[in-house]
C-alpha positions as CSV (number, residue, x, y, z in Angstrom):
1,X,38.8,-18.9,-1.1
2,X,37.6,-18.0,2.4
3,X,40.6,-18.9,4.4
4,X,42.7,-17.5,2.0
5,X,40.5,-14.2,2.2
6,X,40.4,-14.2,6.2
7,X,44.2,-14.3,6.3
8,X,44.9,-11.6,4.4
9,X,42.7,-9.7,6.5
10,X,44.4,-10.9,9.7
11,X,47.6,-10.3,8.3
12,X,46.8,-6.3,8.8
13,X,46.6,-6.7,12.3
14,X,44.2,-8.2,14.8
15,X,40.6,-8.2,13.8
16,X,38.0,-9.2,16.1
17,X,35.4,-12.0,15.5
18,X,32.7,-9.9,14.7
19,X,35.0,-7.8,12.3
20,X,36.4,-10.9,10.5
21,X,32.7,-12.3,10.3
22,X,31.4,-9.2,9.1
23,X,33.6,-9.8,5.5
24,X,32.0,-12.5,4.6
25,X,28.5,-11.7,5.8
26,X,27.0,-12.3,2.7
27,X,27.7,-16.0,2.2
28,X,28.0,-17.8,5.7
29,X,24.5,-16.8,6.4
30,X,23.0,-18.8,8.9
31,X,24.8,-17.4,11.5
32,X,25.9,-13.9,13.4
33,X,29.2,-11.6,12.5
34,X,30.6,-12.6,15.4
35,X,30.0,-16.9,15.2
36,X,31.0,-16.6,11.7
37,X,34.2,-14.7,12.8
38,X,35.0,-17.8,15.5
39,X,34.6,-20.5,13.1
40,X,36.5,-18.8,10.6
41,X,39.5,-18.1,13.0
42,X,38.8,-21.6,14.8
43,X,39.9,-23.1,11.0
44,X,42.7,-20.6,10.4
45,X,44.7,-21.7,13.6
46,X,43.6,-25.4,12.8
47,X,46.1,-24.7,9.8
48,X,48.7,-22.7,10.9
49,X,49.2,-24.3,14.3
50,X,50.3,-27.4,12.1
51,X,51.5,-26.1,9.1
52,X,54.2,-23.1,8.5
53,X,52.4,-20.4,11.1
54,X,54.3,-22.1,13.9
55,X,57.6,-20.5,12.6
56,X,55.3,-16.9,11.8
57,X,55.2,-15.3,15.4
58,X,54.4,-12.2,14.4
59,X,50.9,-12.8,13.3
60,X,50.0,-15.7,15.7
61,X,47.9,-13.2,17.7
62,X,45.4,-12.7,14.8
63,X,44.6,-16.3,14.3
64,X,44.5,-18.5,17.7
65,X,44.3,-17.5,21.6
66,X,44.8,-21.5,22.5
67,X,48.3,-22.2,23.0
68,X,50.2,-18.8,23.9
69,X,49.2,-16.7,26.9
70,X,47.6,-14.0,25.2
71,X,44.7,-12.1,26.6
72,X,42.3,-11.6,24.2
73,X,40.6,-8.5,26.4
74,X,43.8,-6.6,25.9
75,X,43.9,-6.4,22.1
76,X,42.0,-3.5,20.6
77,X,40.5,-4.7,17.0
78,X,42.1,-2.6,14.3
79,X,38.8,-1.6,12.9
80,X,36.2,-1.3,15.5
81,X,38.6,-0.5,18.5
82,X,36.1,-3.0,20.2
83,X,33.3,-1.4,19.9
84,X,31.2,-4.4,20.2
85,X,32.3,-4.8,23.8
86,X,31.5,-1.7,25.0
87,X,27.5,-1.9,23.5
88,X,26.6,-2.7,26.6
89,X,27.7,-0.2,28.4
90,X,26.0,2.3,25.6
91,X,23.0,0.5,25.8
92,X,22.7,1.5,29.9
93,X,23.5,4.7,28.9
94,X,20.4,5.5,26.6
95,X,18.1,2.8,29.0
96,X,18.9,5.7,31.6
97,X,17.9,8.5,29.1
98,X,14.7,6.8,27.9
99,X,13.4,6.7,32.0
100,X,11.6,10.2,31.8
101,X,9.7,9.3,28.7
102,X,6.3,7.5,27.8
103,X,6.8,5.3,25.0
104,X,5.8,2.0,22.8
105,X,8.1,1.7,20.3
106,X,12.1,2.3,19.6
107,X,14.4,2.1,16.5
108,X,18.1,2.4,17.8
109,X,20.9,3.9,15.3
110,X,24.5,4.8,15.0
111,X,26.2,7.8,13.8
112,X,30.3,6.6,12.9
113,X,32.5,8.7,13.2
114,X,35.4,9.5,10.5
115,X,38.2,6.9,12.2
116,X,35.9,3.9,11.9
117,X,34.9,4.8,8.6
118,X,38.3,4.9,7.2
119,X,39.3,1.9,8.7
120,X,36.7,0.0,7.5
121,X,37.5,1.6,3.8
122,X,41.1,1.1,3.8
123,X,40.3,-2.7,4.8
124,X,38.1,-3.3,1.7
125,X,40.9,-1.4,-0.5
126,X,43.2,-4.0,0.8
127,X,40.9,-7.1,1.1
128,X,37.6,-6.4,-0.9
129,X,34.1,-5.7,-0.2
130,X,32.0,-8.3,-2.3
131,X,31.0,-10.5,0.5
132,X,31.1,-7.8,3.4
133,X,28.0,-6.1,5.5
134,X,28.8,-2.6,6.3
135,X,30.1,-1.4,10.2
136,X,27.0,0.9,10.4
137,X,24.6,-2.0,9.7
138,X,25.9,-4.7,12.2
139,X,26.1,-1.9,15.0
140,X,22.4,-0.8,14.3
141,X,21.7,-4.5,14.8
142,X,23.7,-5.3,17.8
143,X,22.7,-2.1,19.8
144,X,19.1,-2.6,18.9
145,X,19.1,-6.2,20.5
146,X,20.8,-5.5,23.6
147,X,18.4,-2.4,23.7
148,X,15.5,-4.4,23.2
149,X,16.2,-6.9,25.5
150,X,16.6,-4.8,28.4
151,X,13.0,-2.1,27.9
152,X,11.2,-4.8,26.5
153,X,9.2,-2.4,24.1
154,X,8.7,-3.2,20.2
155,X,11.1,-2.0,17.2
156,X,9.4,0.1,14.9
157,X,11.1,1.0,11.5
158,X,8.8,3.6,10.4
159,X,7.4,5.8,12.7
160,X,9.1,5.0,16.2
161,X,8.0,6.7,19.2
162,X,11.7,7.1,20.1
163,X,14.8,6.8,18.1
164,X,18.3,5.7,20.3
165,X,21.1,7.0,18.2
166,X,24.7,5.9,19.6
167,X,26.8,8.8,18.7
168,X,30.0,7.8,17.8
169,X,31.1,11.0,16.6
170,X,30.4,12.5,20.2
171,X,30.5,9.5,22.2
172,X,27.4,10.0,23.6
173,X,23.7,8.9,23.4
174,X,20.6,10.8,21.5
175,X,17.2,10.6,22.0
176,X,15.2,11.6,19.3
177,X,11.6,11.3,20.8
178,X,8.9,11.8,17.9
179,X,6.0,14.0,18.2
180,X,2.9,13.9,20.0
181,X,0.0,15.2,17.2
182,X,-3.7,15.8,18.0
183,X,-6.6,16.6,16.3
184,X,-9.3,19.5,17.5
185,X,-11.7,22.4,15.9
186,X,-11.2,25.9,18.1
187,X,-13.2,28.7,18.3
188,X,-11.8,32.4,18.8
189,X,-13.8,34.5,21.1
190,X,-12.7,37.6,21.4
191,X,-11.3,39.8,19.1
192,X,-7.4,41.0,19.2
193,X,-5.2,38.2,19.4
194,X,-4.0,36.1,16.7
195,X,-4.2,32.4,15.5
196,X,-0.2,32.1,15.9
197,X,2.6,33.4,18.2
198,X,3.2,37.4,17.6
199,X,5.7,39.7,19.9
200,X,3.2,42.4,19.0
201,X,0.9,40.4,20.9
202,X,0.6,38.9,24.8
203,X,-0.8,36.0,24.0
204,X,-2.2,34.0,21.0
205,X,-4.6,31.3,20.2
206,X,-1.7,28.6,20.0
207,X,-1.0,29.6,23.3
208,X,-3.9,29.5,24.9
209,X,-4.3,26.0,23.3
210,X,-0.6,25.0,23.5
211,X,0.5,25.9,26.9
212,X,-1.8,23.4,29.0
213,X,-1.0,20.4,26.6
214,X,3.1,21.3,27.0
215,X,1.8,21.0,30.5
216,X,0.0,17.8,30.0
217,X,2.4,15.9,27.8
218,X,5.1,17.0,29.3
219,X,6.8,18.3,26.3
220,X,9.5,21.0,25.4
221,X,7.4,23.1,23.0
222,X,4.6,22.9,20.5
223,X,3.0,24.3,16.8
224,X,-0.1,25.3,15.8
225,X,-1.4,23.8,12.8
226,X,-4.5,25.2,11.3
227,X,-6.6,25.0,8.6
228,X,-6.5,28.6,7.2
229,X,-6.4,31.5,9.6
230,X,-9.0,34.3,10.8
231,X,-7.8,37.8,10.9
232,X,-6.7,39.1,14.5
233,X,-9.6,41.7,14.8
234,X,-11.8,38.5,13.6
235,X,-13.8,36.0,15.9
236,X,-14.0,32.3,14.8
237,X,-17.2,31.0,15.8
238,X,-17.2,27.8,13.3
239,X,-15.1,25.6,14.5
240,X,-12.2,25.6,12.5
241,X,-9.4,22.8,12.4
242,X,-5.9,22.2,13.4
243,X,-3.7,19.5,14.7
244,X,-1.2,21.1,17.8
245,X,2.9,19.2,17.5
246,X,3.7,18.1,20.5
247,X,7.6,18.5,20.8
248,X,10.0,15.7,22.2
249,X,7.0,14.6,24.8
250,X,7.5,13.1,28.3
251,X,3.5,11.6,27.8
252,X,2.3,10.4,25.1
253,X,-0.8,8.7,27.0
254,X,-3.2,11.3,28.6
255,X,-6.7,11.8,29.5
256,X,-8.2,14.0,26.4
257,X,-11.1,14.9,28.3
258,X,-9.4,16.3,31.0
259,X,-7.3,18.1,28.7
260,X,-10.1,19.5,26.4
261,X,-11.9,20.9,30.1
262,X,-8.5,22.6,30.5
263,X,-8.1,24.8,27.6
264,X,-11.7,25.7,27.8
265,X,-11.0,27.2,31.2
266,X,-10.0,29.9,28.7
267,X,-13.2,32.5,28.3
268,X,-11.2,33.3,24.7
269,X,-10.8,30.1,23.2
270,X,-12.8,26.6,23.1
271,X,-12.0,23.3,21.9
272,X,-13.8,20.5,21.1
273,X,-13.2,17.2,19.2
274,X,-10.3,16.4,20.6
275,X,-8.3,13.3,19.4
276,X,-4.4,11.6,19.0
277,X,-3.8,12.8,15.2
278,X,-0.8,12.2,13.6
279,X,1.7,14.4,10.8
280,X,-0.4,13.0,7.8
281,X,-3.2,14.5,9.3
282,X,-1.2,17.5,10.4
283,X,0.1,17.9,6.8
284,X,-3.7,17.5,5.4
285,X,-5.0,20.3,7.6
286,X,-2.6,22.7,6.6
287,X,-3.2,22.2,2.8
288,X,-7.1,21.7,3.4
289,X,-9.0,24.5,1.1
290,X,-12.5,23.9,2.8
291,X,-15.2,26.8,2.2
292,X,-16.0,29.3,4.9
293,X,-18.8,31.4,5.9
294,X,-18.9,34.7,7.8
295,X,-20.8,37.2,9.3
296,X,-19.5,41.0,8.6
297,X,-20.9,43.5,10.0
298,X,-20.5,46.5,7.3
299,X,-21.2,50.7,7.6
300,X,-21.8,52.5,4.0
301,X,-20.8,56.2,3.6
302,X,-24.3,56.8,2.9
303,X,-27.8,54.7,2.9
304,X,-27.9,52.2,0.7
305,X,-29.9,51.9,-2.7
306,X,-30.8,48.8,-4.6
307,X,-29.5,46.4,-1.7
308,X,-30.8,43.5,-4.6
309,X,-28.3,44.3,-6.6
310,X,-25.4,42.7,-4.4
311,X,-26.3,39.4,-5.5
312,X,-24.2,40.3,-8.6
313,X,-21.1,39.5,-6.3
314,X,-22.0,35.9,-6.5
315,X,-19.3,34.4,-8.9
316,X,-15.8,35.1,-9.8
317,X,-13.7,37.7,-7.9
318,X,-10.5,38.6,-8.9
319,X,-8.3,39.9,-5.5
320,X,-4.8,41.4,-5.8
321,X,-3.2,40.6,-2.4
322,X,-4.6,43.2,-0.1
323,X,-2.7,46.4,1.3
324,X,-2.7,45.4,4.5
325,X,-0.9,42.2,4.2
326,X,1.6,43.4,1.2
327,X,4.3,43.9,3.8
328,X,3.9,39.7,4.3
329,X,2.5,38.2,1.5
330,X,3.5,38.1,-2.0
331,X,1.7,40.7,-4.6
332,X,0.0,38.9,-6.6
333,X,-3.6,37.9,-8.4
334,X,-6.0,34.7,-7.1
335,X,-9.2,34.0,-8.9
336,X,-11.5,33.1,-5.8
337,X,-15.7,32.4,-6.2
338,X,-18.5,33.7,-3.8
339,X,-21.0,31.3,-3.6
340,X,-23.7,32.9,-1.8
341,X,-24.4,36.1,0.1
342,X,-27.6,37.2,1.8
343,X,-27.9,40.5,4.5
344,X,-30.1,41.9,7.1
345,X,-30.5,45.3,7.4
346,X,-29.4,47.4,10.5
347,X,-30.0,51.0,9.3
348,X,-30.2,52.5,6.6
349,X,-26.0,53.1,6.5
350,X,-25.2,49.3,8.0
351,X,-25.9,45.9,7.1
352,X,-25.5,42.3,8.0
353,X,-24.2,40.5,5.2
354,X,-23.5,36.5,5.2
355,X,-21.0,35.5,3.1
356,X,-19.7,31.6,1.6
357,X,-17.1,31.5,-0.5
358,X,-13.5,29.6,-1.0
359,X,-11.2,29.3,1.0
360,X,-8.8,32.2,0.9
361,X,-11.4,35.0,-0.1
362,X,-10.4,38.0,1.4
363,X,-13.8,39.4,2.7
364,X,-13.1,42.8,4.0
365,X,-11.4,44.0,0.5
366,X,-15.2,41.8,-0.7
367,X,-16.4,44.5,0.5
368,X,-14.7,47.5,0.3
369,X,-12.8,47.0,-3.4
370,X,-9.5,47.8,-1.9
371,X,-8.9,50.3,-4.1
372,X,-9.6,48.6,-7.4
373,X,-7.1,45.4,-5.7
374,X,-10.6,43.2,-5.6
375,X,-13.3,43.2,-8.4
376,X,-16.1,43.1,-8.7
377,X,-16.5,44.3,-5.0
378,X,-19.9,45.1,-3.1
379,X,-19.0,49.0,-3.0
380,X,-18.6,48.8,-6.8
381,X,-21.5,47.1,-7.5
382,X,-23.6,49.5,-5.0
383,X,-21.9,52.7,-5.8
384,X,-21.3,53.4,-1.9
385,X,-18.0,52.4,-0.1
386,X,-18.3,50.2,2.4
387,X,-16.2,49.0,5.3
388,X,-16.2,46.3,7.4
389,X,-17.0,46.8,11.2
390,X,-16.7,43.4,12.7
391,X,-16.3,39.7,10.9
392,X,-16.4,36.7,12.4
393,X,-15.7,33.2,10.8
394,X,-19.2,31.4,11.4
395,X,-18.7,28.2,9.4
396,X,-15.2,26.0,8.6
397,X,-16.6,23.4,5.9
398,X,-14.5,20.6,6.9
C-alpha cells in the first residue's frame, strides 16, 4: 500500500526525499522525513528499473538518480521548492541576528507562506493525508536542529528567552526576544509628577525608574506595572509595588545592585527590593487589591467641633467616581470600607488624619463628600467642609 501510495505521489512531479517521507510520517516511524523518503524511493526504482518503468521516461526522474545522468541539485521539489536545502543558510541568517542578544533558551518557528500551503493541500487532495505530518511541523523541526547545533543554548517550548521565526512569507528571519520582568517597591518623593508617562508632564515615575534599566538591559522600551496608583499631587512614602517590562532586551543578566544605586540617584524616586520577576508576577501586581494607609493633611472652613465623632467614618462608604476623574474613569458606584482613622490636631481649622482602608478608596472625596458623590464623608459627619492639603501614601499592605 506504500509503494503504490509513493508512486502516485511521484507521478505529480518530483518530490524530494523529505517531502515523499513526510506522507507517510505516521507509520515508518523510527526514522526522519528525509531517510524514510530514501528508502521509499530506493524500493520504487528497485521496481521500475526492472519492471515496466524502463519504457516510462517521463517519470524516471521522480523515482531513481542511479542510472541516467540527472543532477539531483537541479530539480526543485514540487512542494517545498527545496526548502530543506536552503535551512542552512536560514539558520546563519538568524545565528547572525541572535549576536547582540543575551540569552538561555530558543524555540525556532516558521511562518509558510500561501504557495507552500497550497501545494501541500492540493497533494493531499490528490494522494491523501492519513499517514502525513504537516510542512510547518517538519520545518519547525529541522530549523530548530540545525539552530541548536550551531548556539548551543537549550529549547524551551514554553517561555523561551528568544523565539527564531523563519519567515517564509517575507523571506526573512524574526527575532522575537521575550521580556525582561523585575520585581521592586518605589517610593514618590515629591509631589507633581505621575506614576505613568503623561505629555502634560516632563517626566514621570516610570521614567525615572525605566530609563536607567532601558539603559542597563539594553532594551528598546519599557512599562510600568504597579500595584494601584497615588494621585500626581500625592507622595508615596510606603513602598508600593510594581514589576517594570523590559522590551526585546539586549541583557538579560545584570548586576541588580548596581542598578537599584542607579535609579536612586534620583532625589524623587527610590527603589528598593529589587529582583528578576516574571509576567505572572507582573499580572498579579496589577490585579493586587492590598490596603493602604495615608497621611492627609486637611483645612476645615471653620474650627472643628466634636473631632470624636469622625470615628463614625469607620465602615462602609459608598463613592460615585469622583469629578475629577469623570473625564477618565467610568461613572459609576463602588462600595469601599475604612478600617481605621485616627488625627492629630494642627489648629483649630487643620488636622492630621491617618487613614486605612481598601484598596481603591478615594480619600480626598473621604474627606470632602464630593458633593454628595461619597457618603458618609468626614465633612458630613462634622458638619464643616473639609479639603484636603497634602496626602501622601504611607503604607502599601503587600
Amino acid at each position: 500500500m506504500i509503494l503504490e501510495k509513493a508512486k502516485k505521489i511521484l507521478r505529480t512531479g518530483y518530490v524530494c526525499d523529505h517531502c515523499l517521507g513526510r506522507q507517510f510520517a505516521q507509520l515508518l516511524t523510527e526514522t526522519g522525513n528525509e531517510e524514510r523518503g530514501k528508502s521509499i524511493r530506493y524500493s520504487l526504482a528497485l521496481e521500475f528499473e526492472n519492471k515496466a518503468f524502463k519504457t516510462d521516461k517521463s517519470n524516471f526522474s521522480g523515482f531513481s538518480f542511479r542510472k541516467r545522468k540527472i543532477d539531483k541539485k537541479t530539480l526543485e521539489c514540487s512542494i517545498c521548492g527545496n526548502i530543506f536545502d536552503k535551512l542552512d543558510f536560514w539558520s546563519g541568517k538568524a545565528i547572525e541576528k541572535l549576536k547582540k542578544h543575551e540569552f538561555s533558551t530558543f524555540l525556532a518557528g516558521v511562518k509558510l507562506n500561501d504557495n507552500l500551503v497550497m501545494k501541500e493541500e492540493n497533494l493531499w487532495d490528490k494522494t491523501g493525508l492519513e499517514w502525513a505530518e504537516s510542512i510547518k511541523s517538519e520545518i519547525n523541526r529541522e530549523f530548530g536542529k540545525i539552530v541548536e547545533k550551531y548556539i548551543k543554548k537549550k529549547v524551551d517550548f514554553e517561555t523561551p528567552d528568544v523565539l527564531i521565526i523563519l519567515n517564509l512569507q517575507e523571506y526573512g528571519i524574526e527575532i522575537n526576544v521575550r521580556s525582561v520582568f523585575v520585581y521592586a517597591r518605589y517610593n514618590k518623593l515629591v509631589r507633581g509628577i505621575p506614576q505613568t508617562r503623561w505629555d502634560k508632564y516632563d517626566i514621570s515615575v516610570e521614567e525615572l525608574i525605566g530609563e536607567p534599566m532601558k539603559k542597563a538591559f539594553g532594551s528598546d522600551h519599557y512599562v510600568l506595572h504597579g500595584m494601584g496608583r497615588e494621585d500626581i499631587d500625592a507622595r508615596c512614602l510606603g513602598w508600593r509595588p510594581f514589576v517594570m517590562e523590559l522590551v526585546n532586551p539586549q541583557k538579560r543578566k545584570i548586576d541588580l545592585k548596581k542598578l537599584e544605586a542607579a535609579v536612586n540617584k534620583s532625589k524623587k524616586v527610590q527603589i528598593k527590593s529589587l529582583r528578576v520577576s516574571d509576567r505572572k508576577e507582573m499580572v498579579d501586581v496589577k490585579a493586587s487589591k492590598s490596603e493602604k494607609s495615608y497621611k492627609a493633611i486637611v483645612e476645615f472652613e471653620k474650627p472643628v467641633e466634636n473631632i470624636e465623632s469622625v470615628k463614625k467614618i469607620v465602615g462602609k462608604i459608598n463613592q460615585e467616581t469622583p469629578n475629577r476623574v469623570m473625564h477618565r474613569r467610568a461613572d459609576k458606584e463602588r462600595l469601599r470600607h475604612v478600617k481605621a482613622i485616627s488625627w492629630k490636631k494642627i489648629s483649630s481649622k487643620k488636622y492630621e488624619f491617618r487613614i486605612t482602608g481598601d484598596a481603591g478608596l478615594y480619600i480626598k472625596e473621604l474627606i470632602s463628600g464630593d458633593n454628595g458623590r461619597t457618603r458618609p464623608s468626614v465633612s458630613e459627619i462634622l458638619k464643616n467642609k473639609g479639603v484636603v492639603k497634602e496626602l501622601d501614601v504611607i503604607e502599601v499592605r503587600a
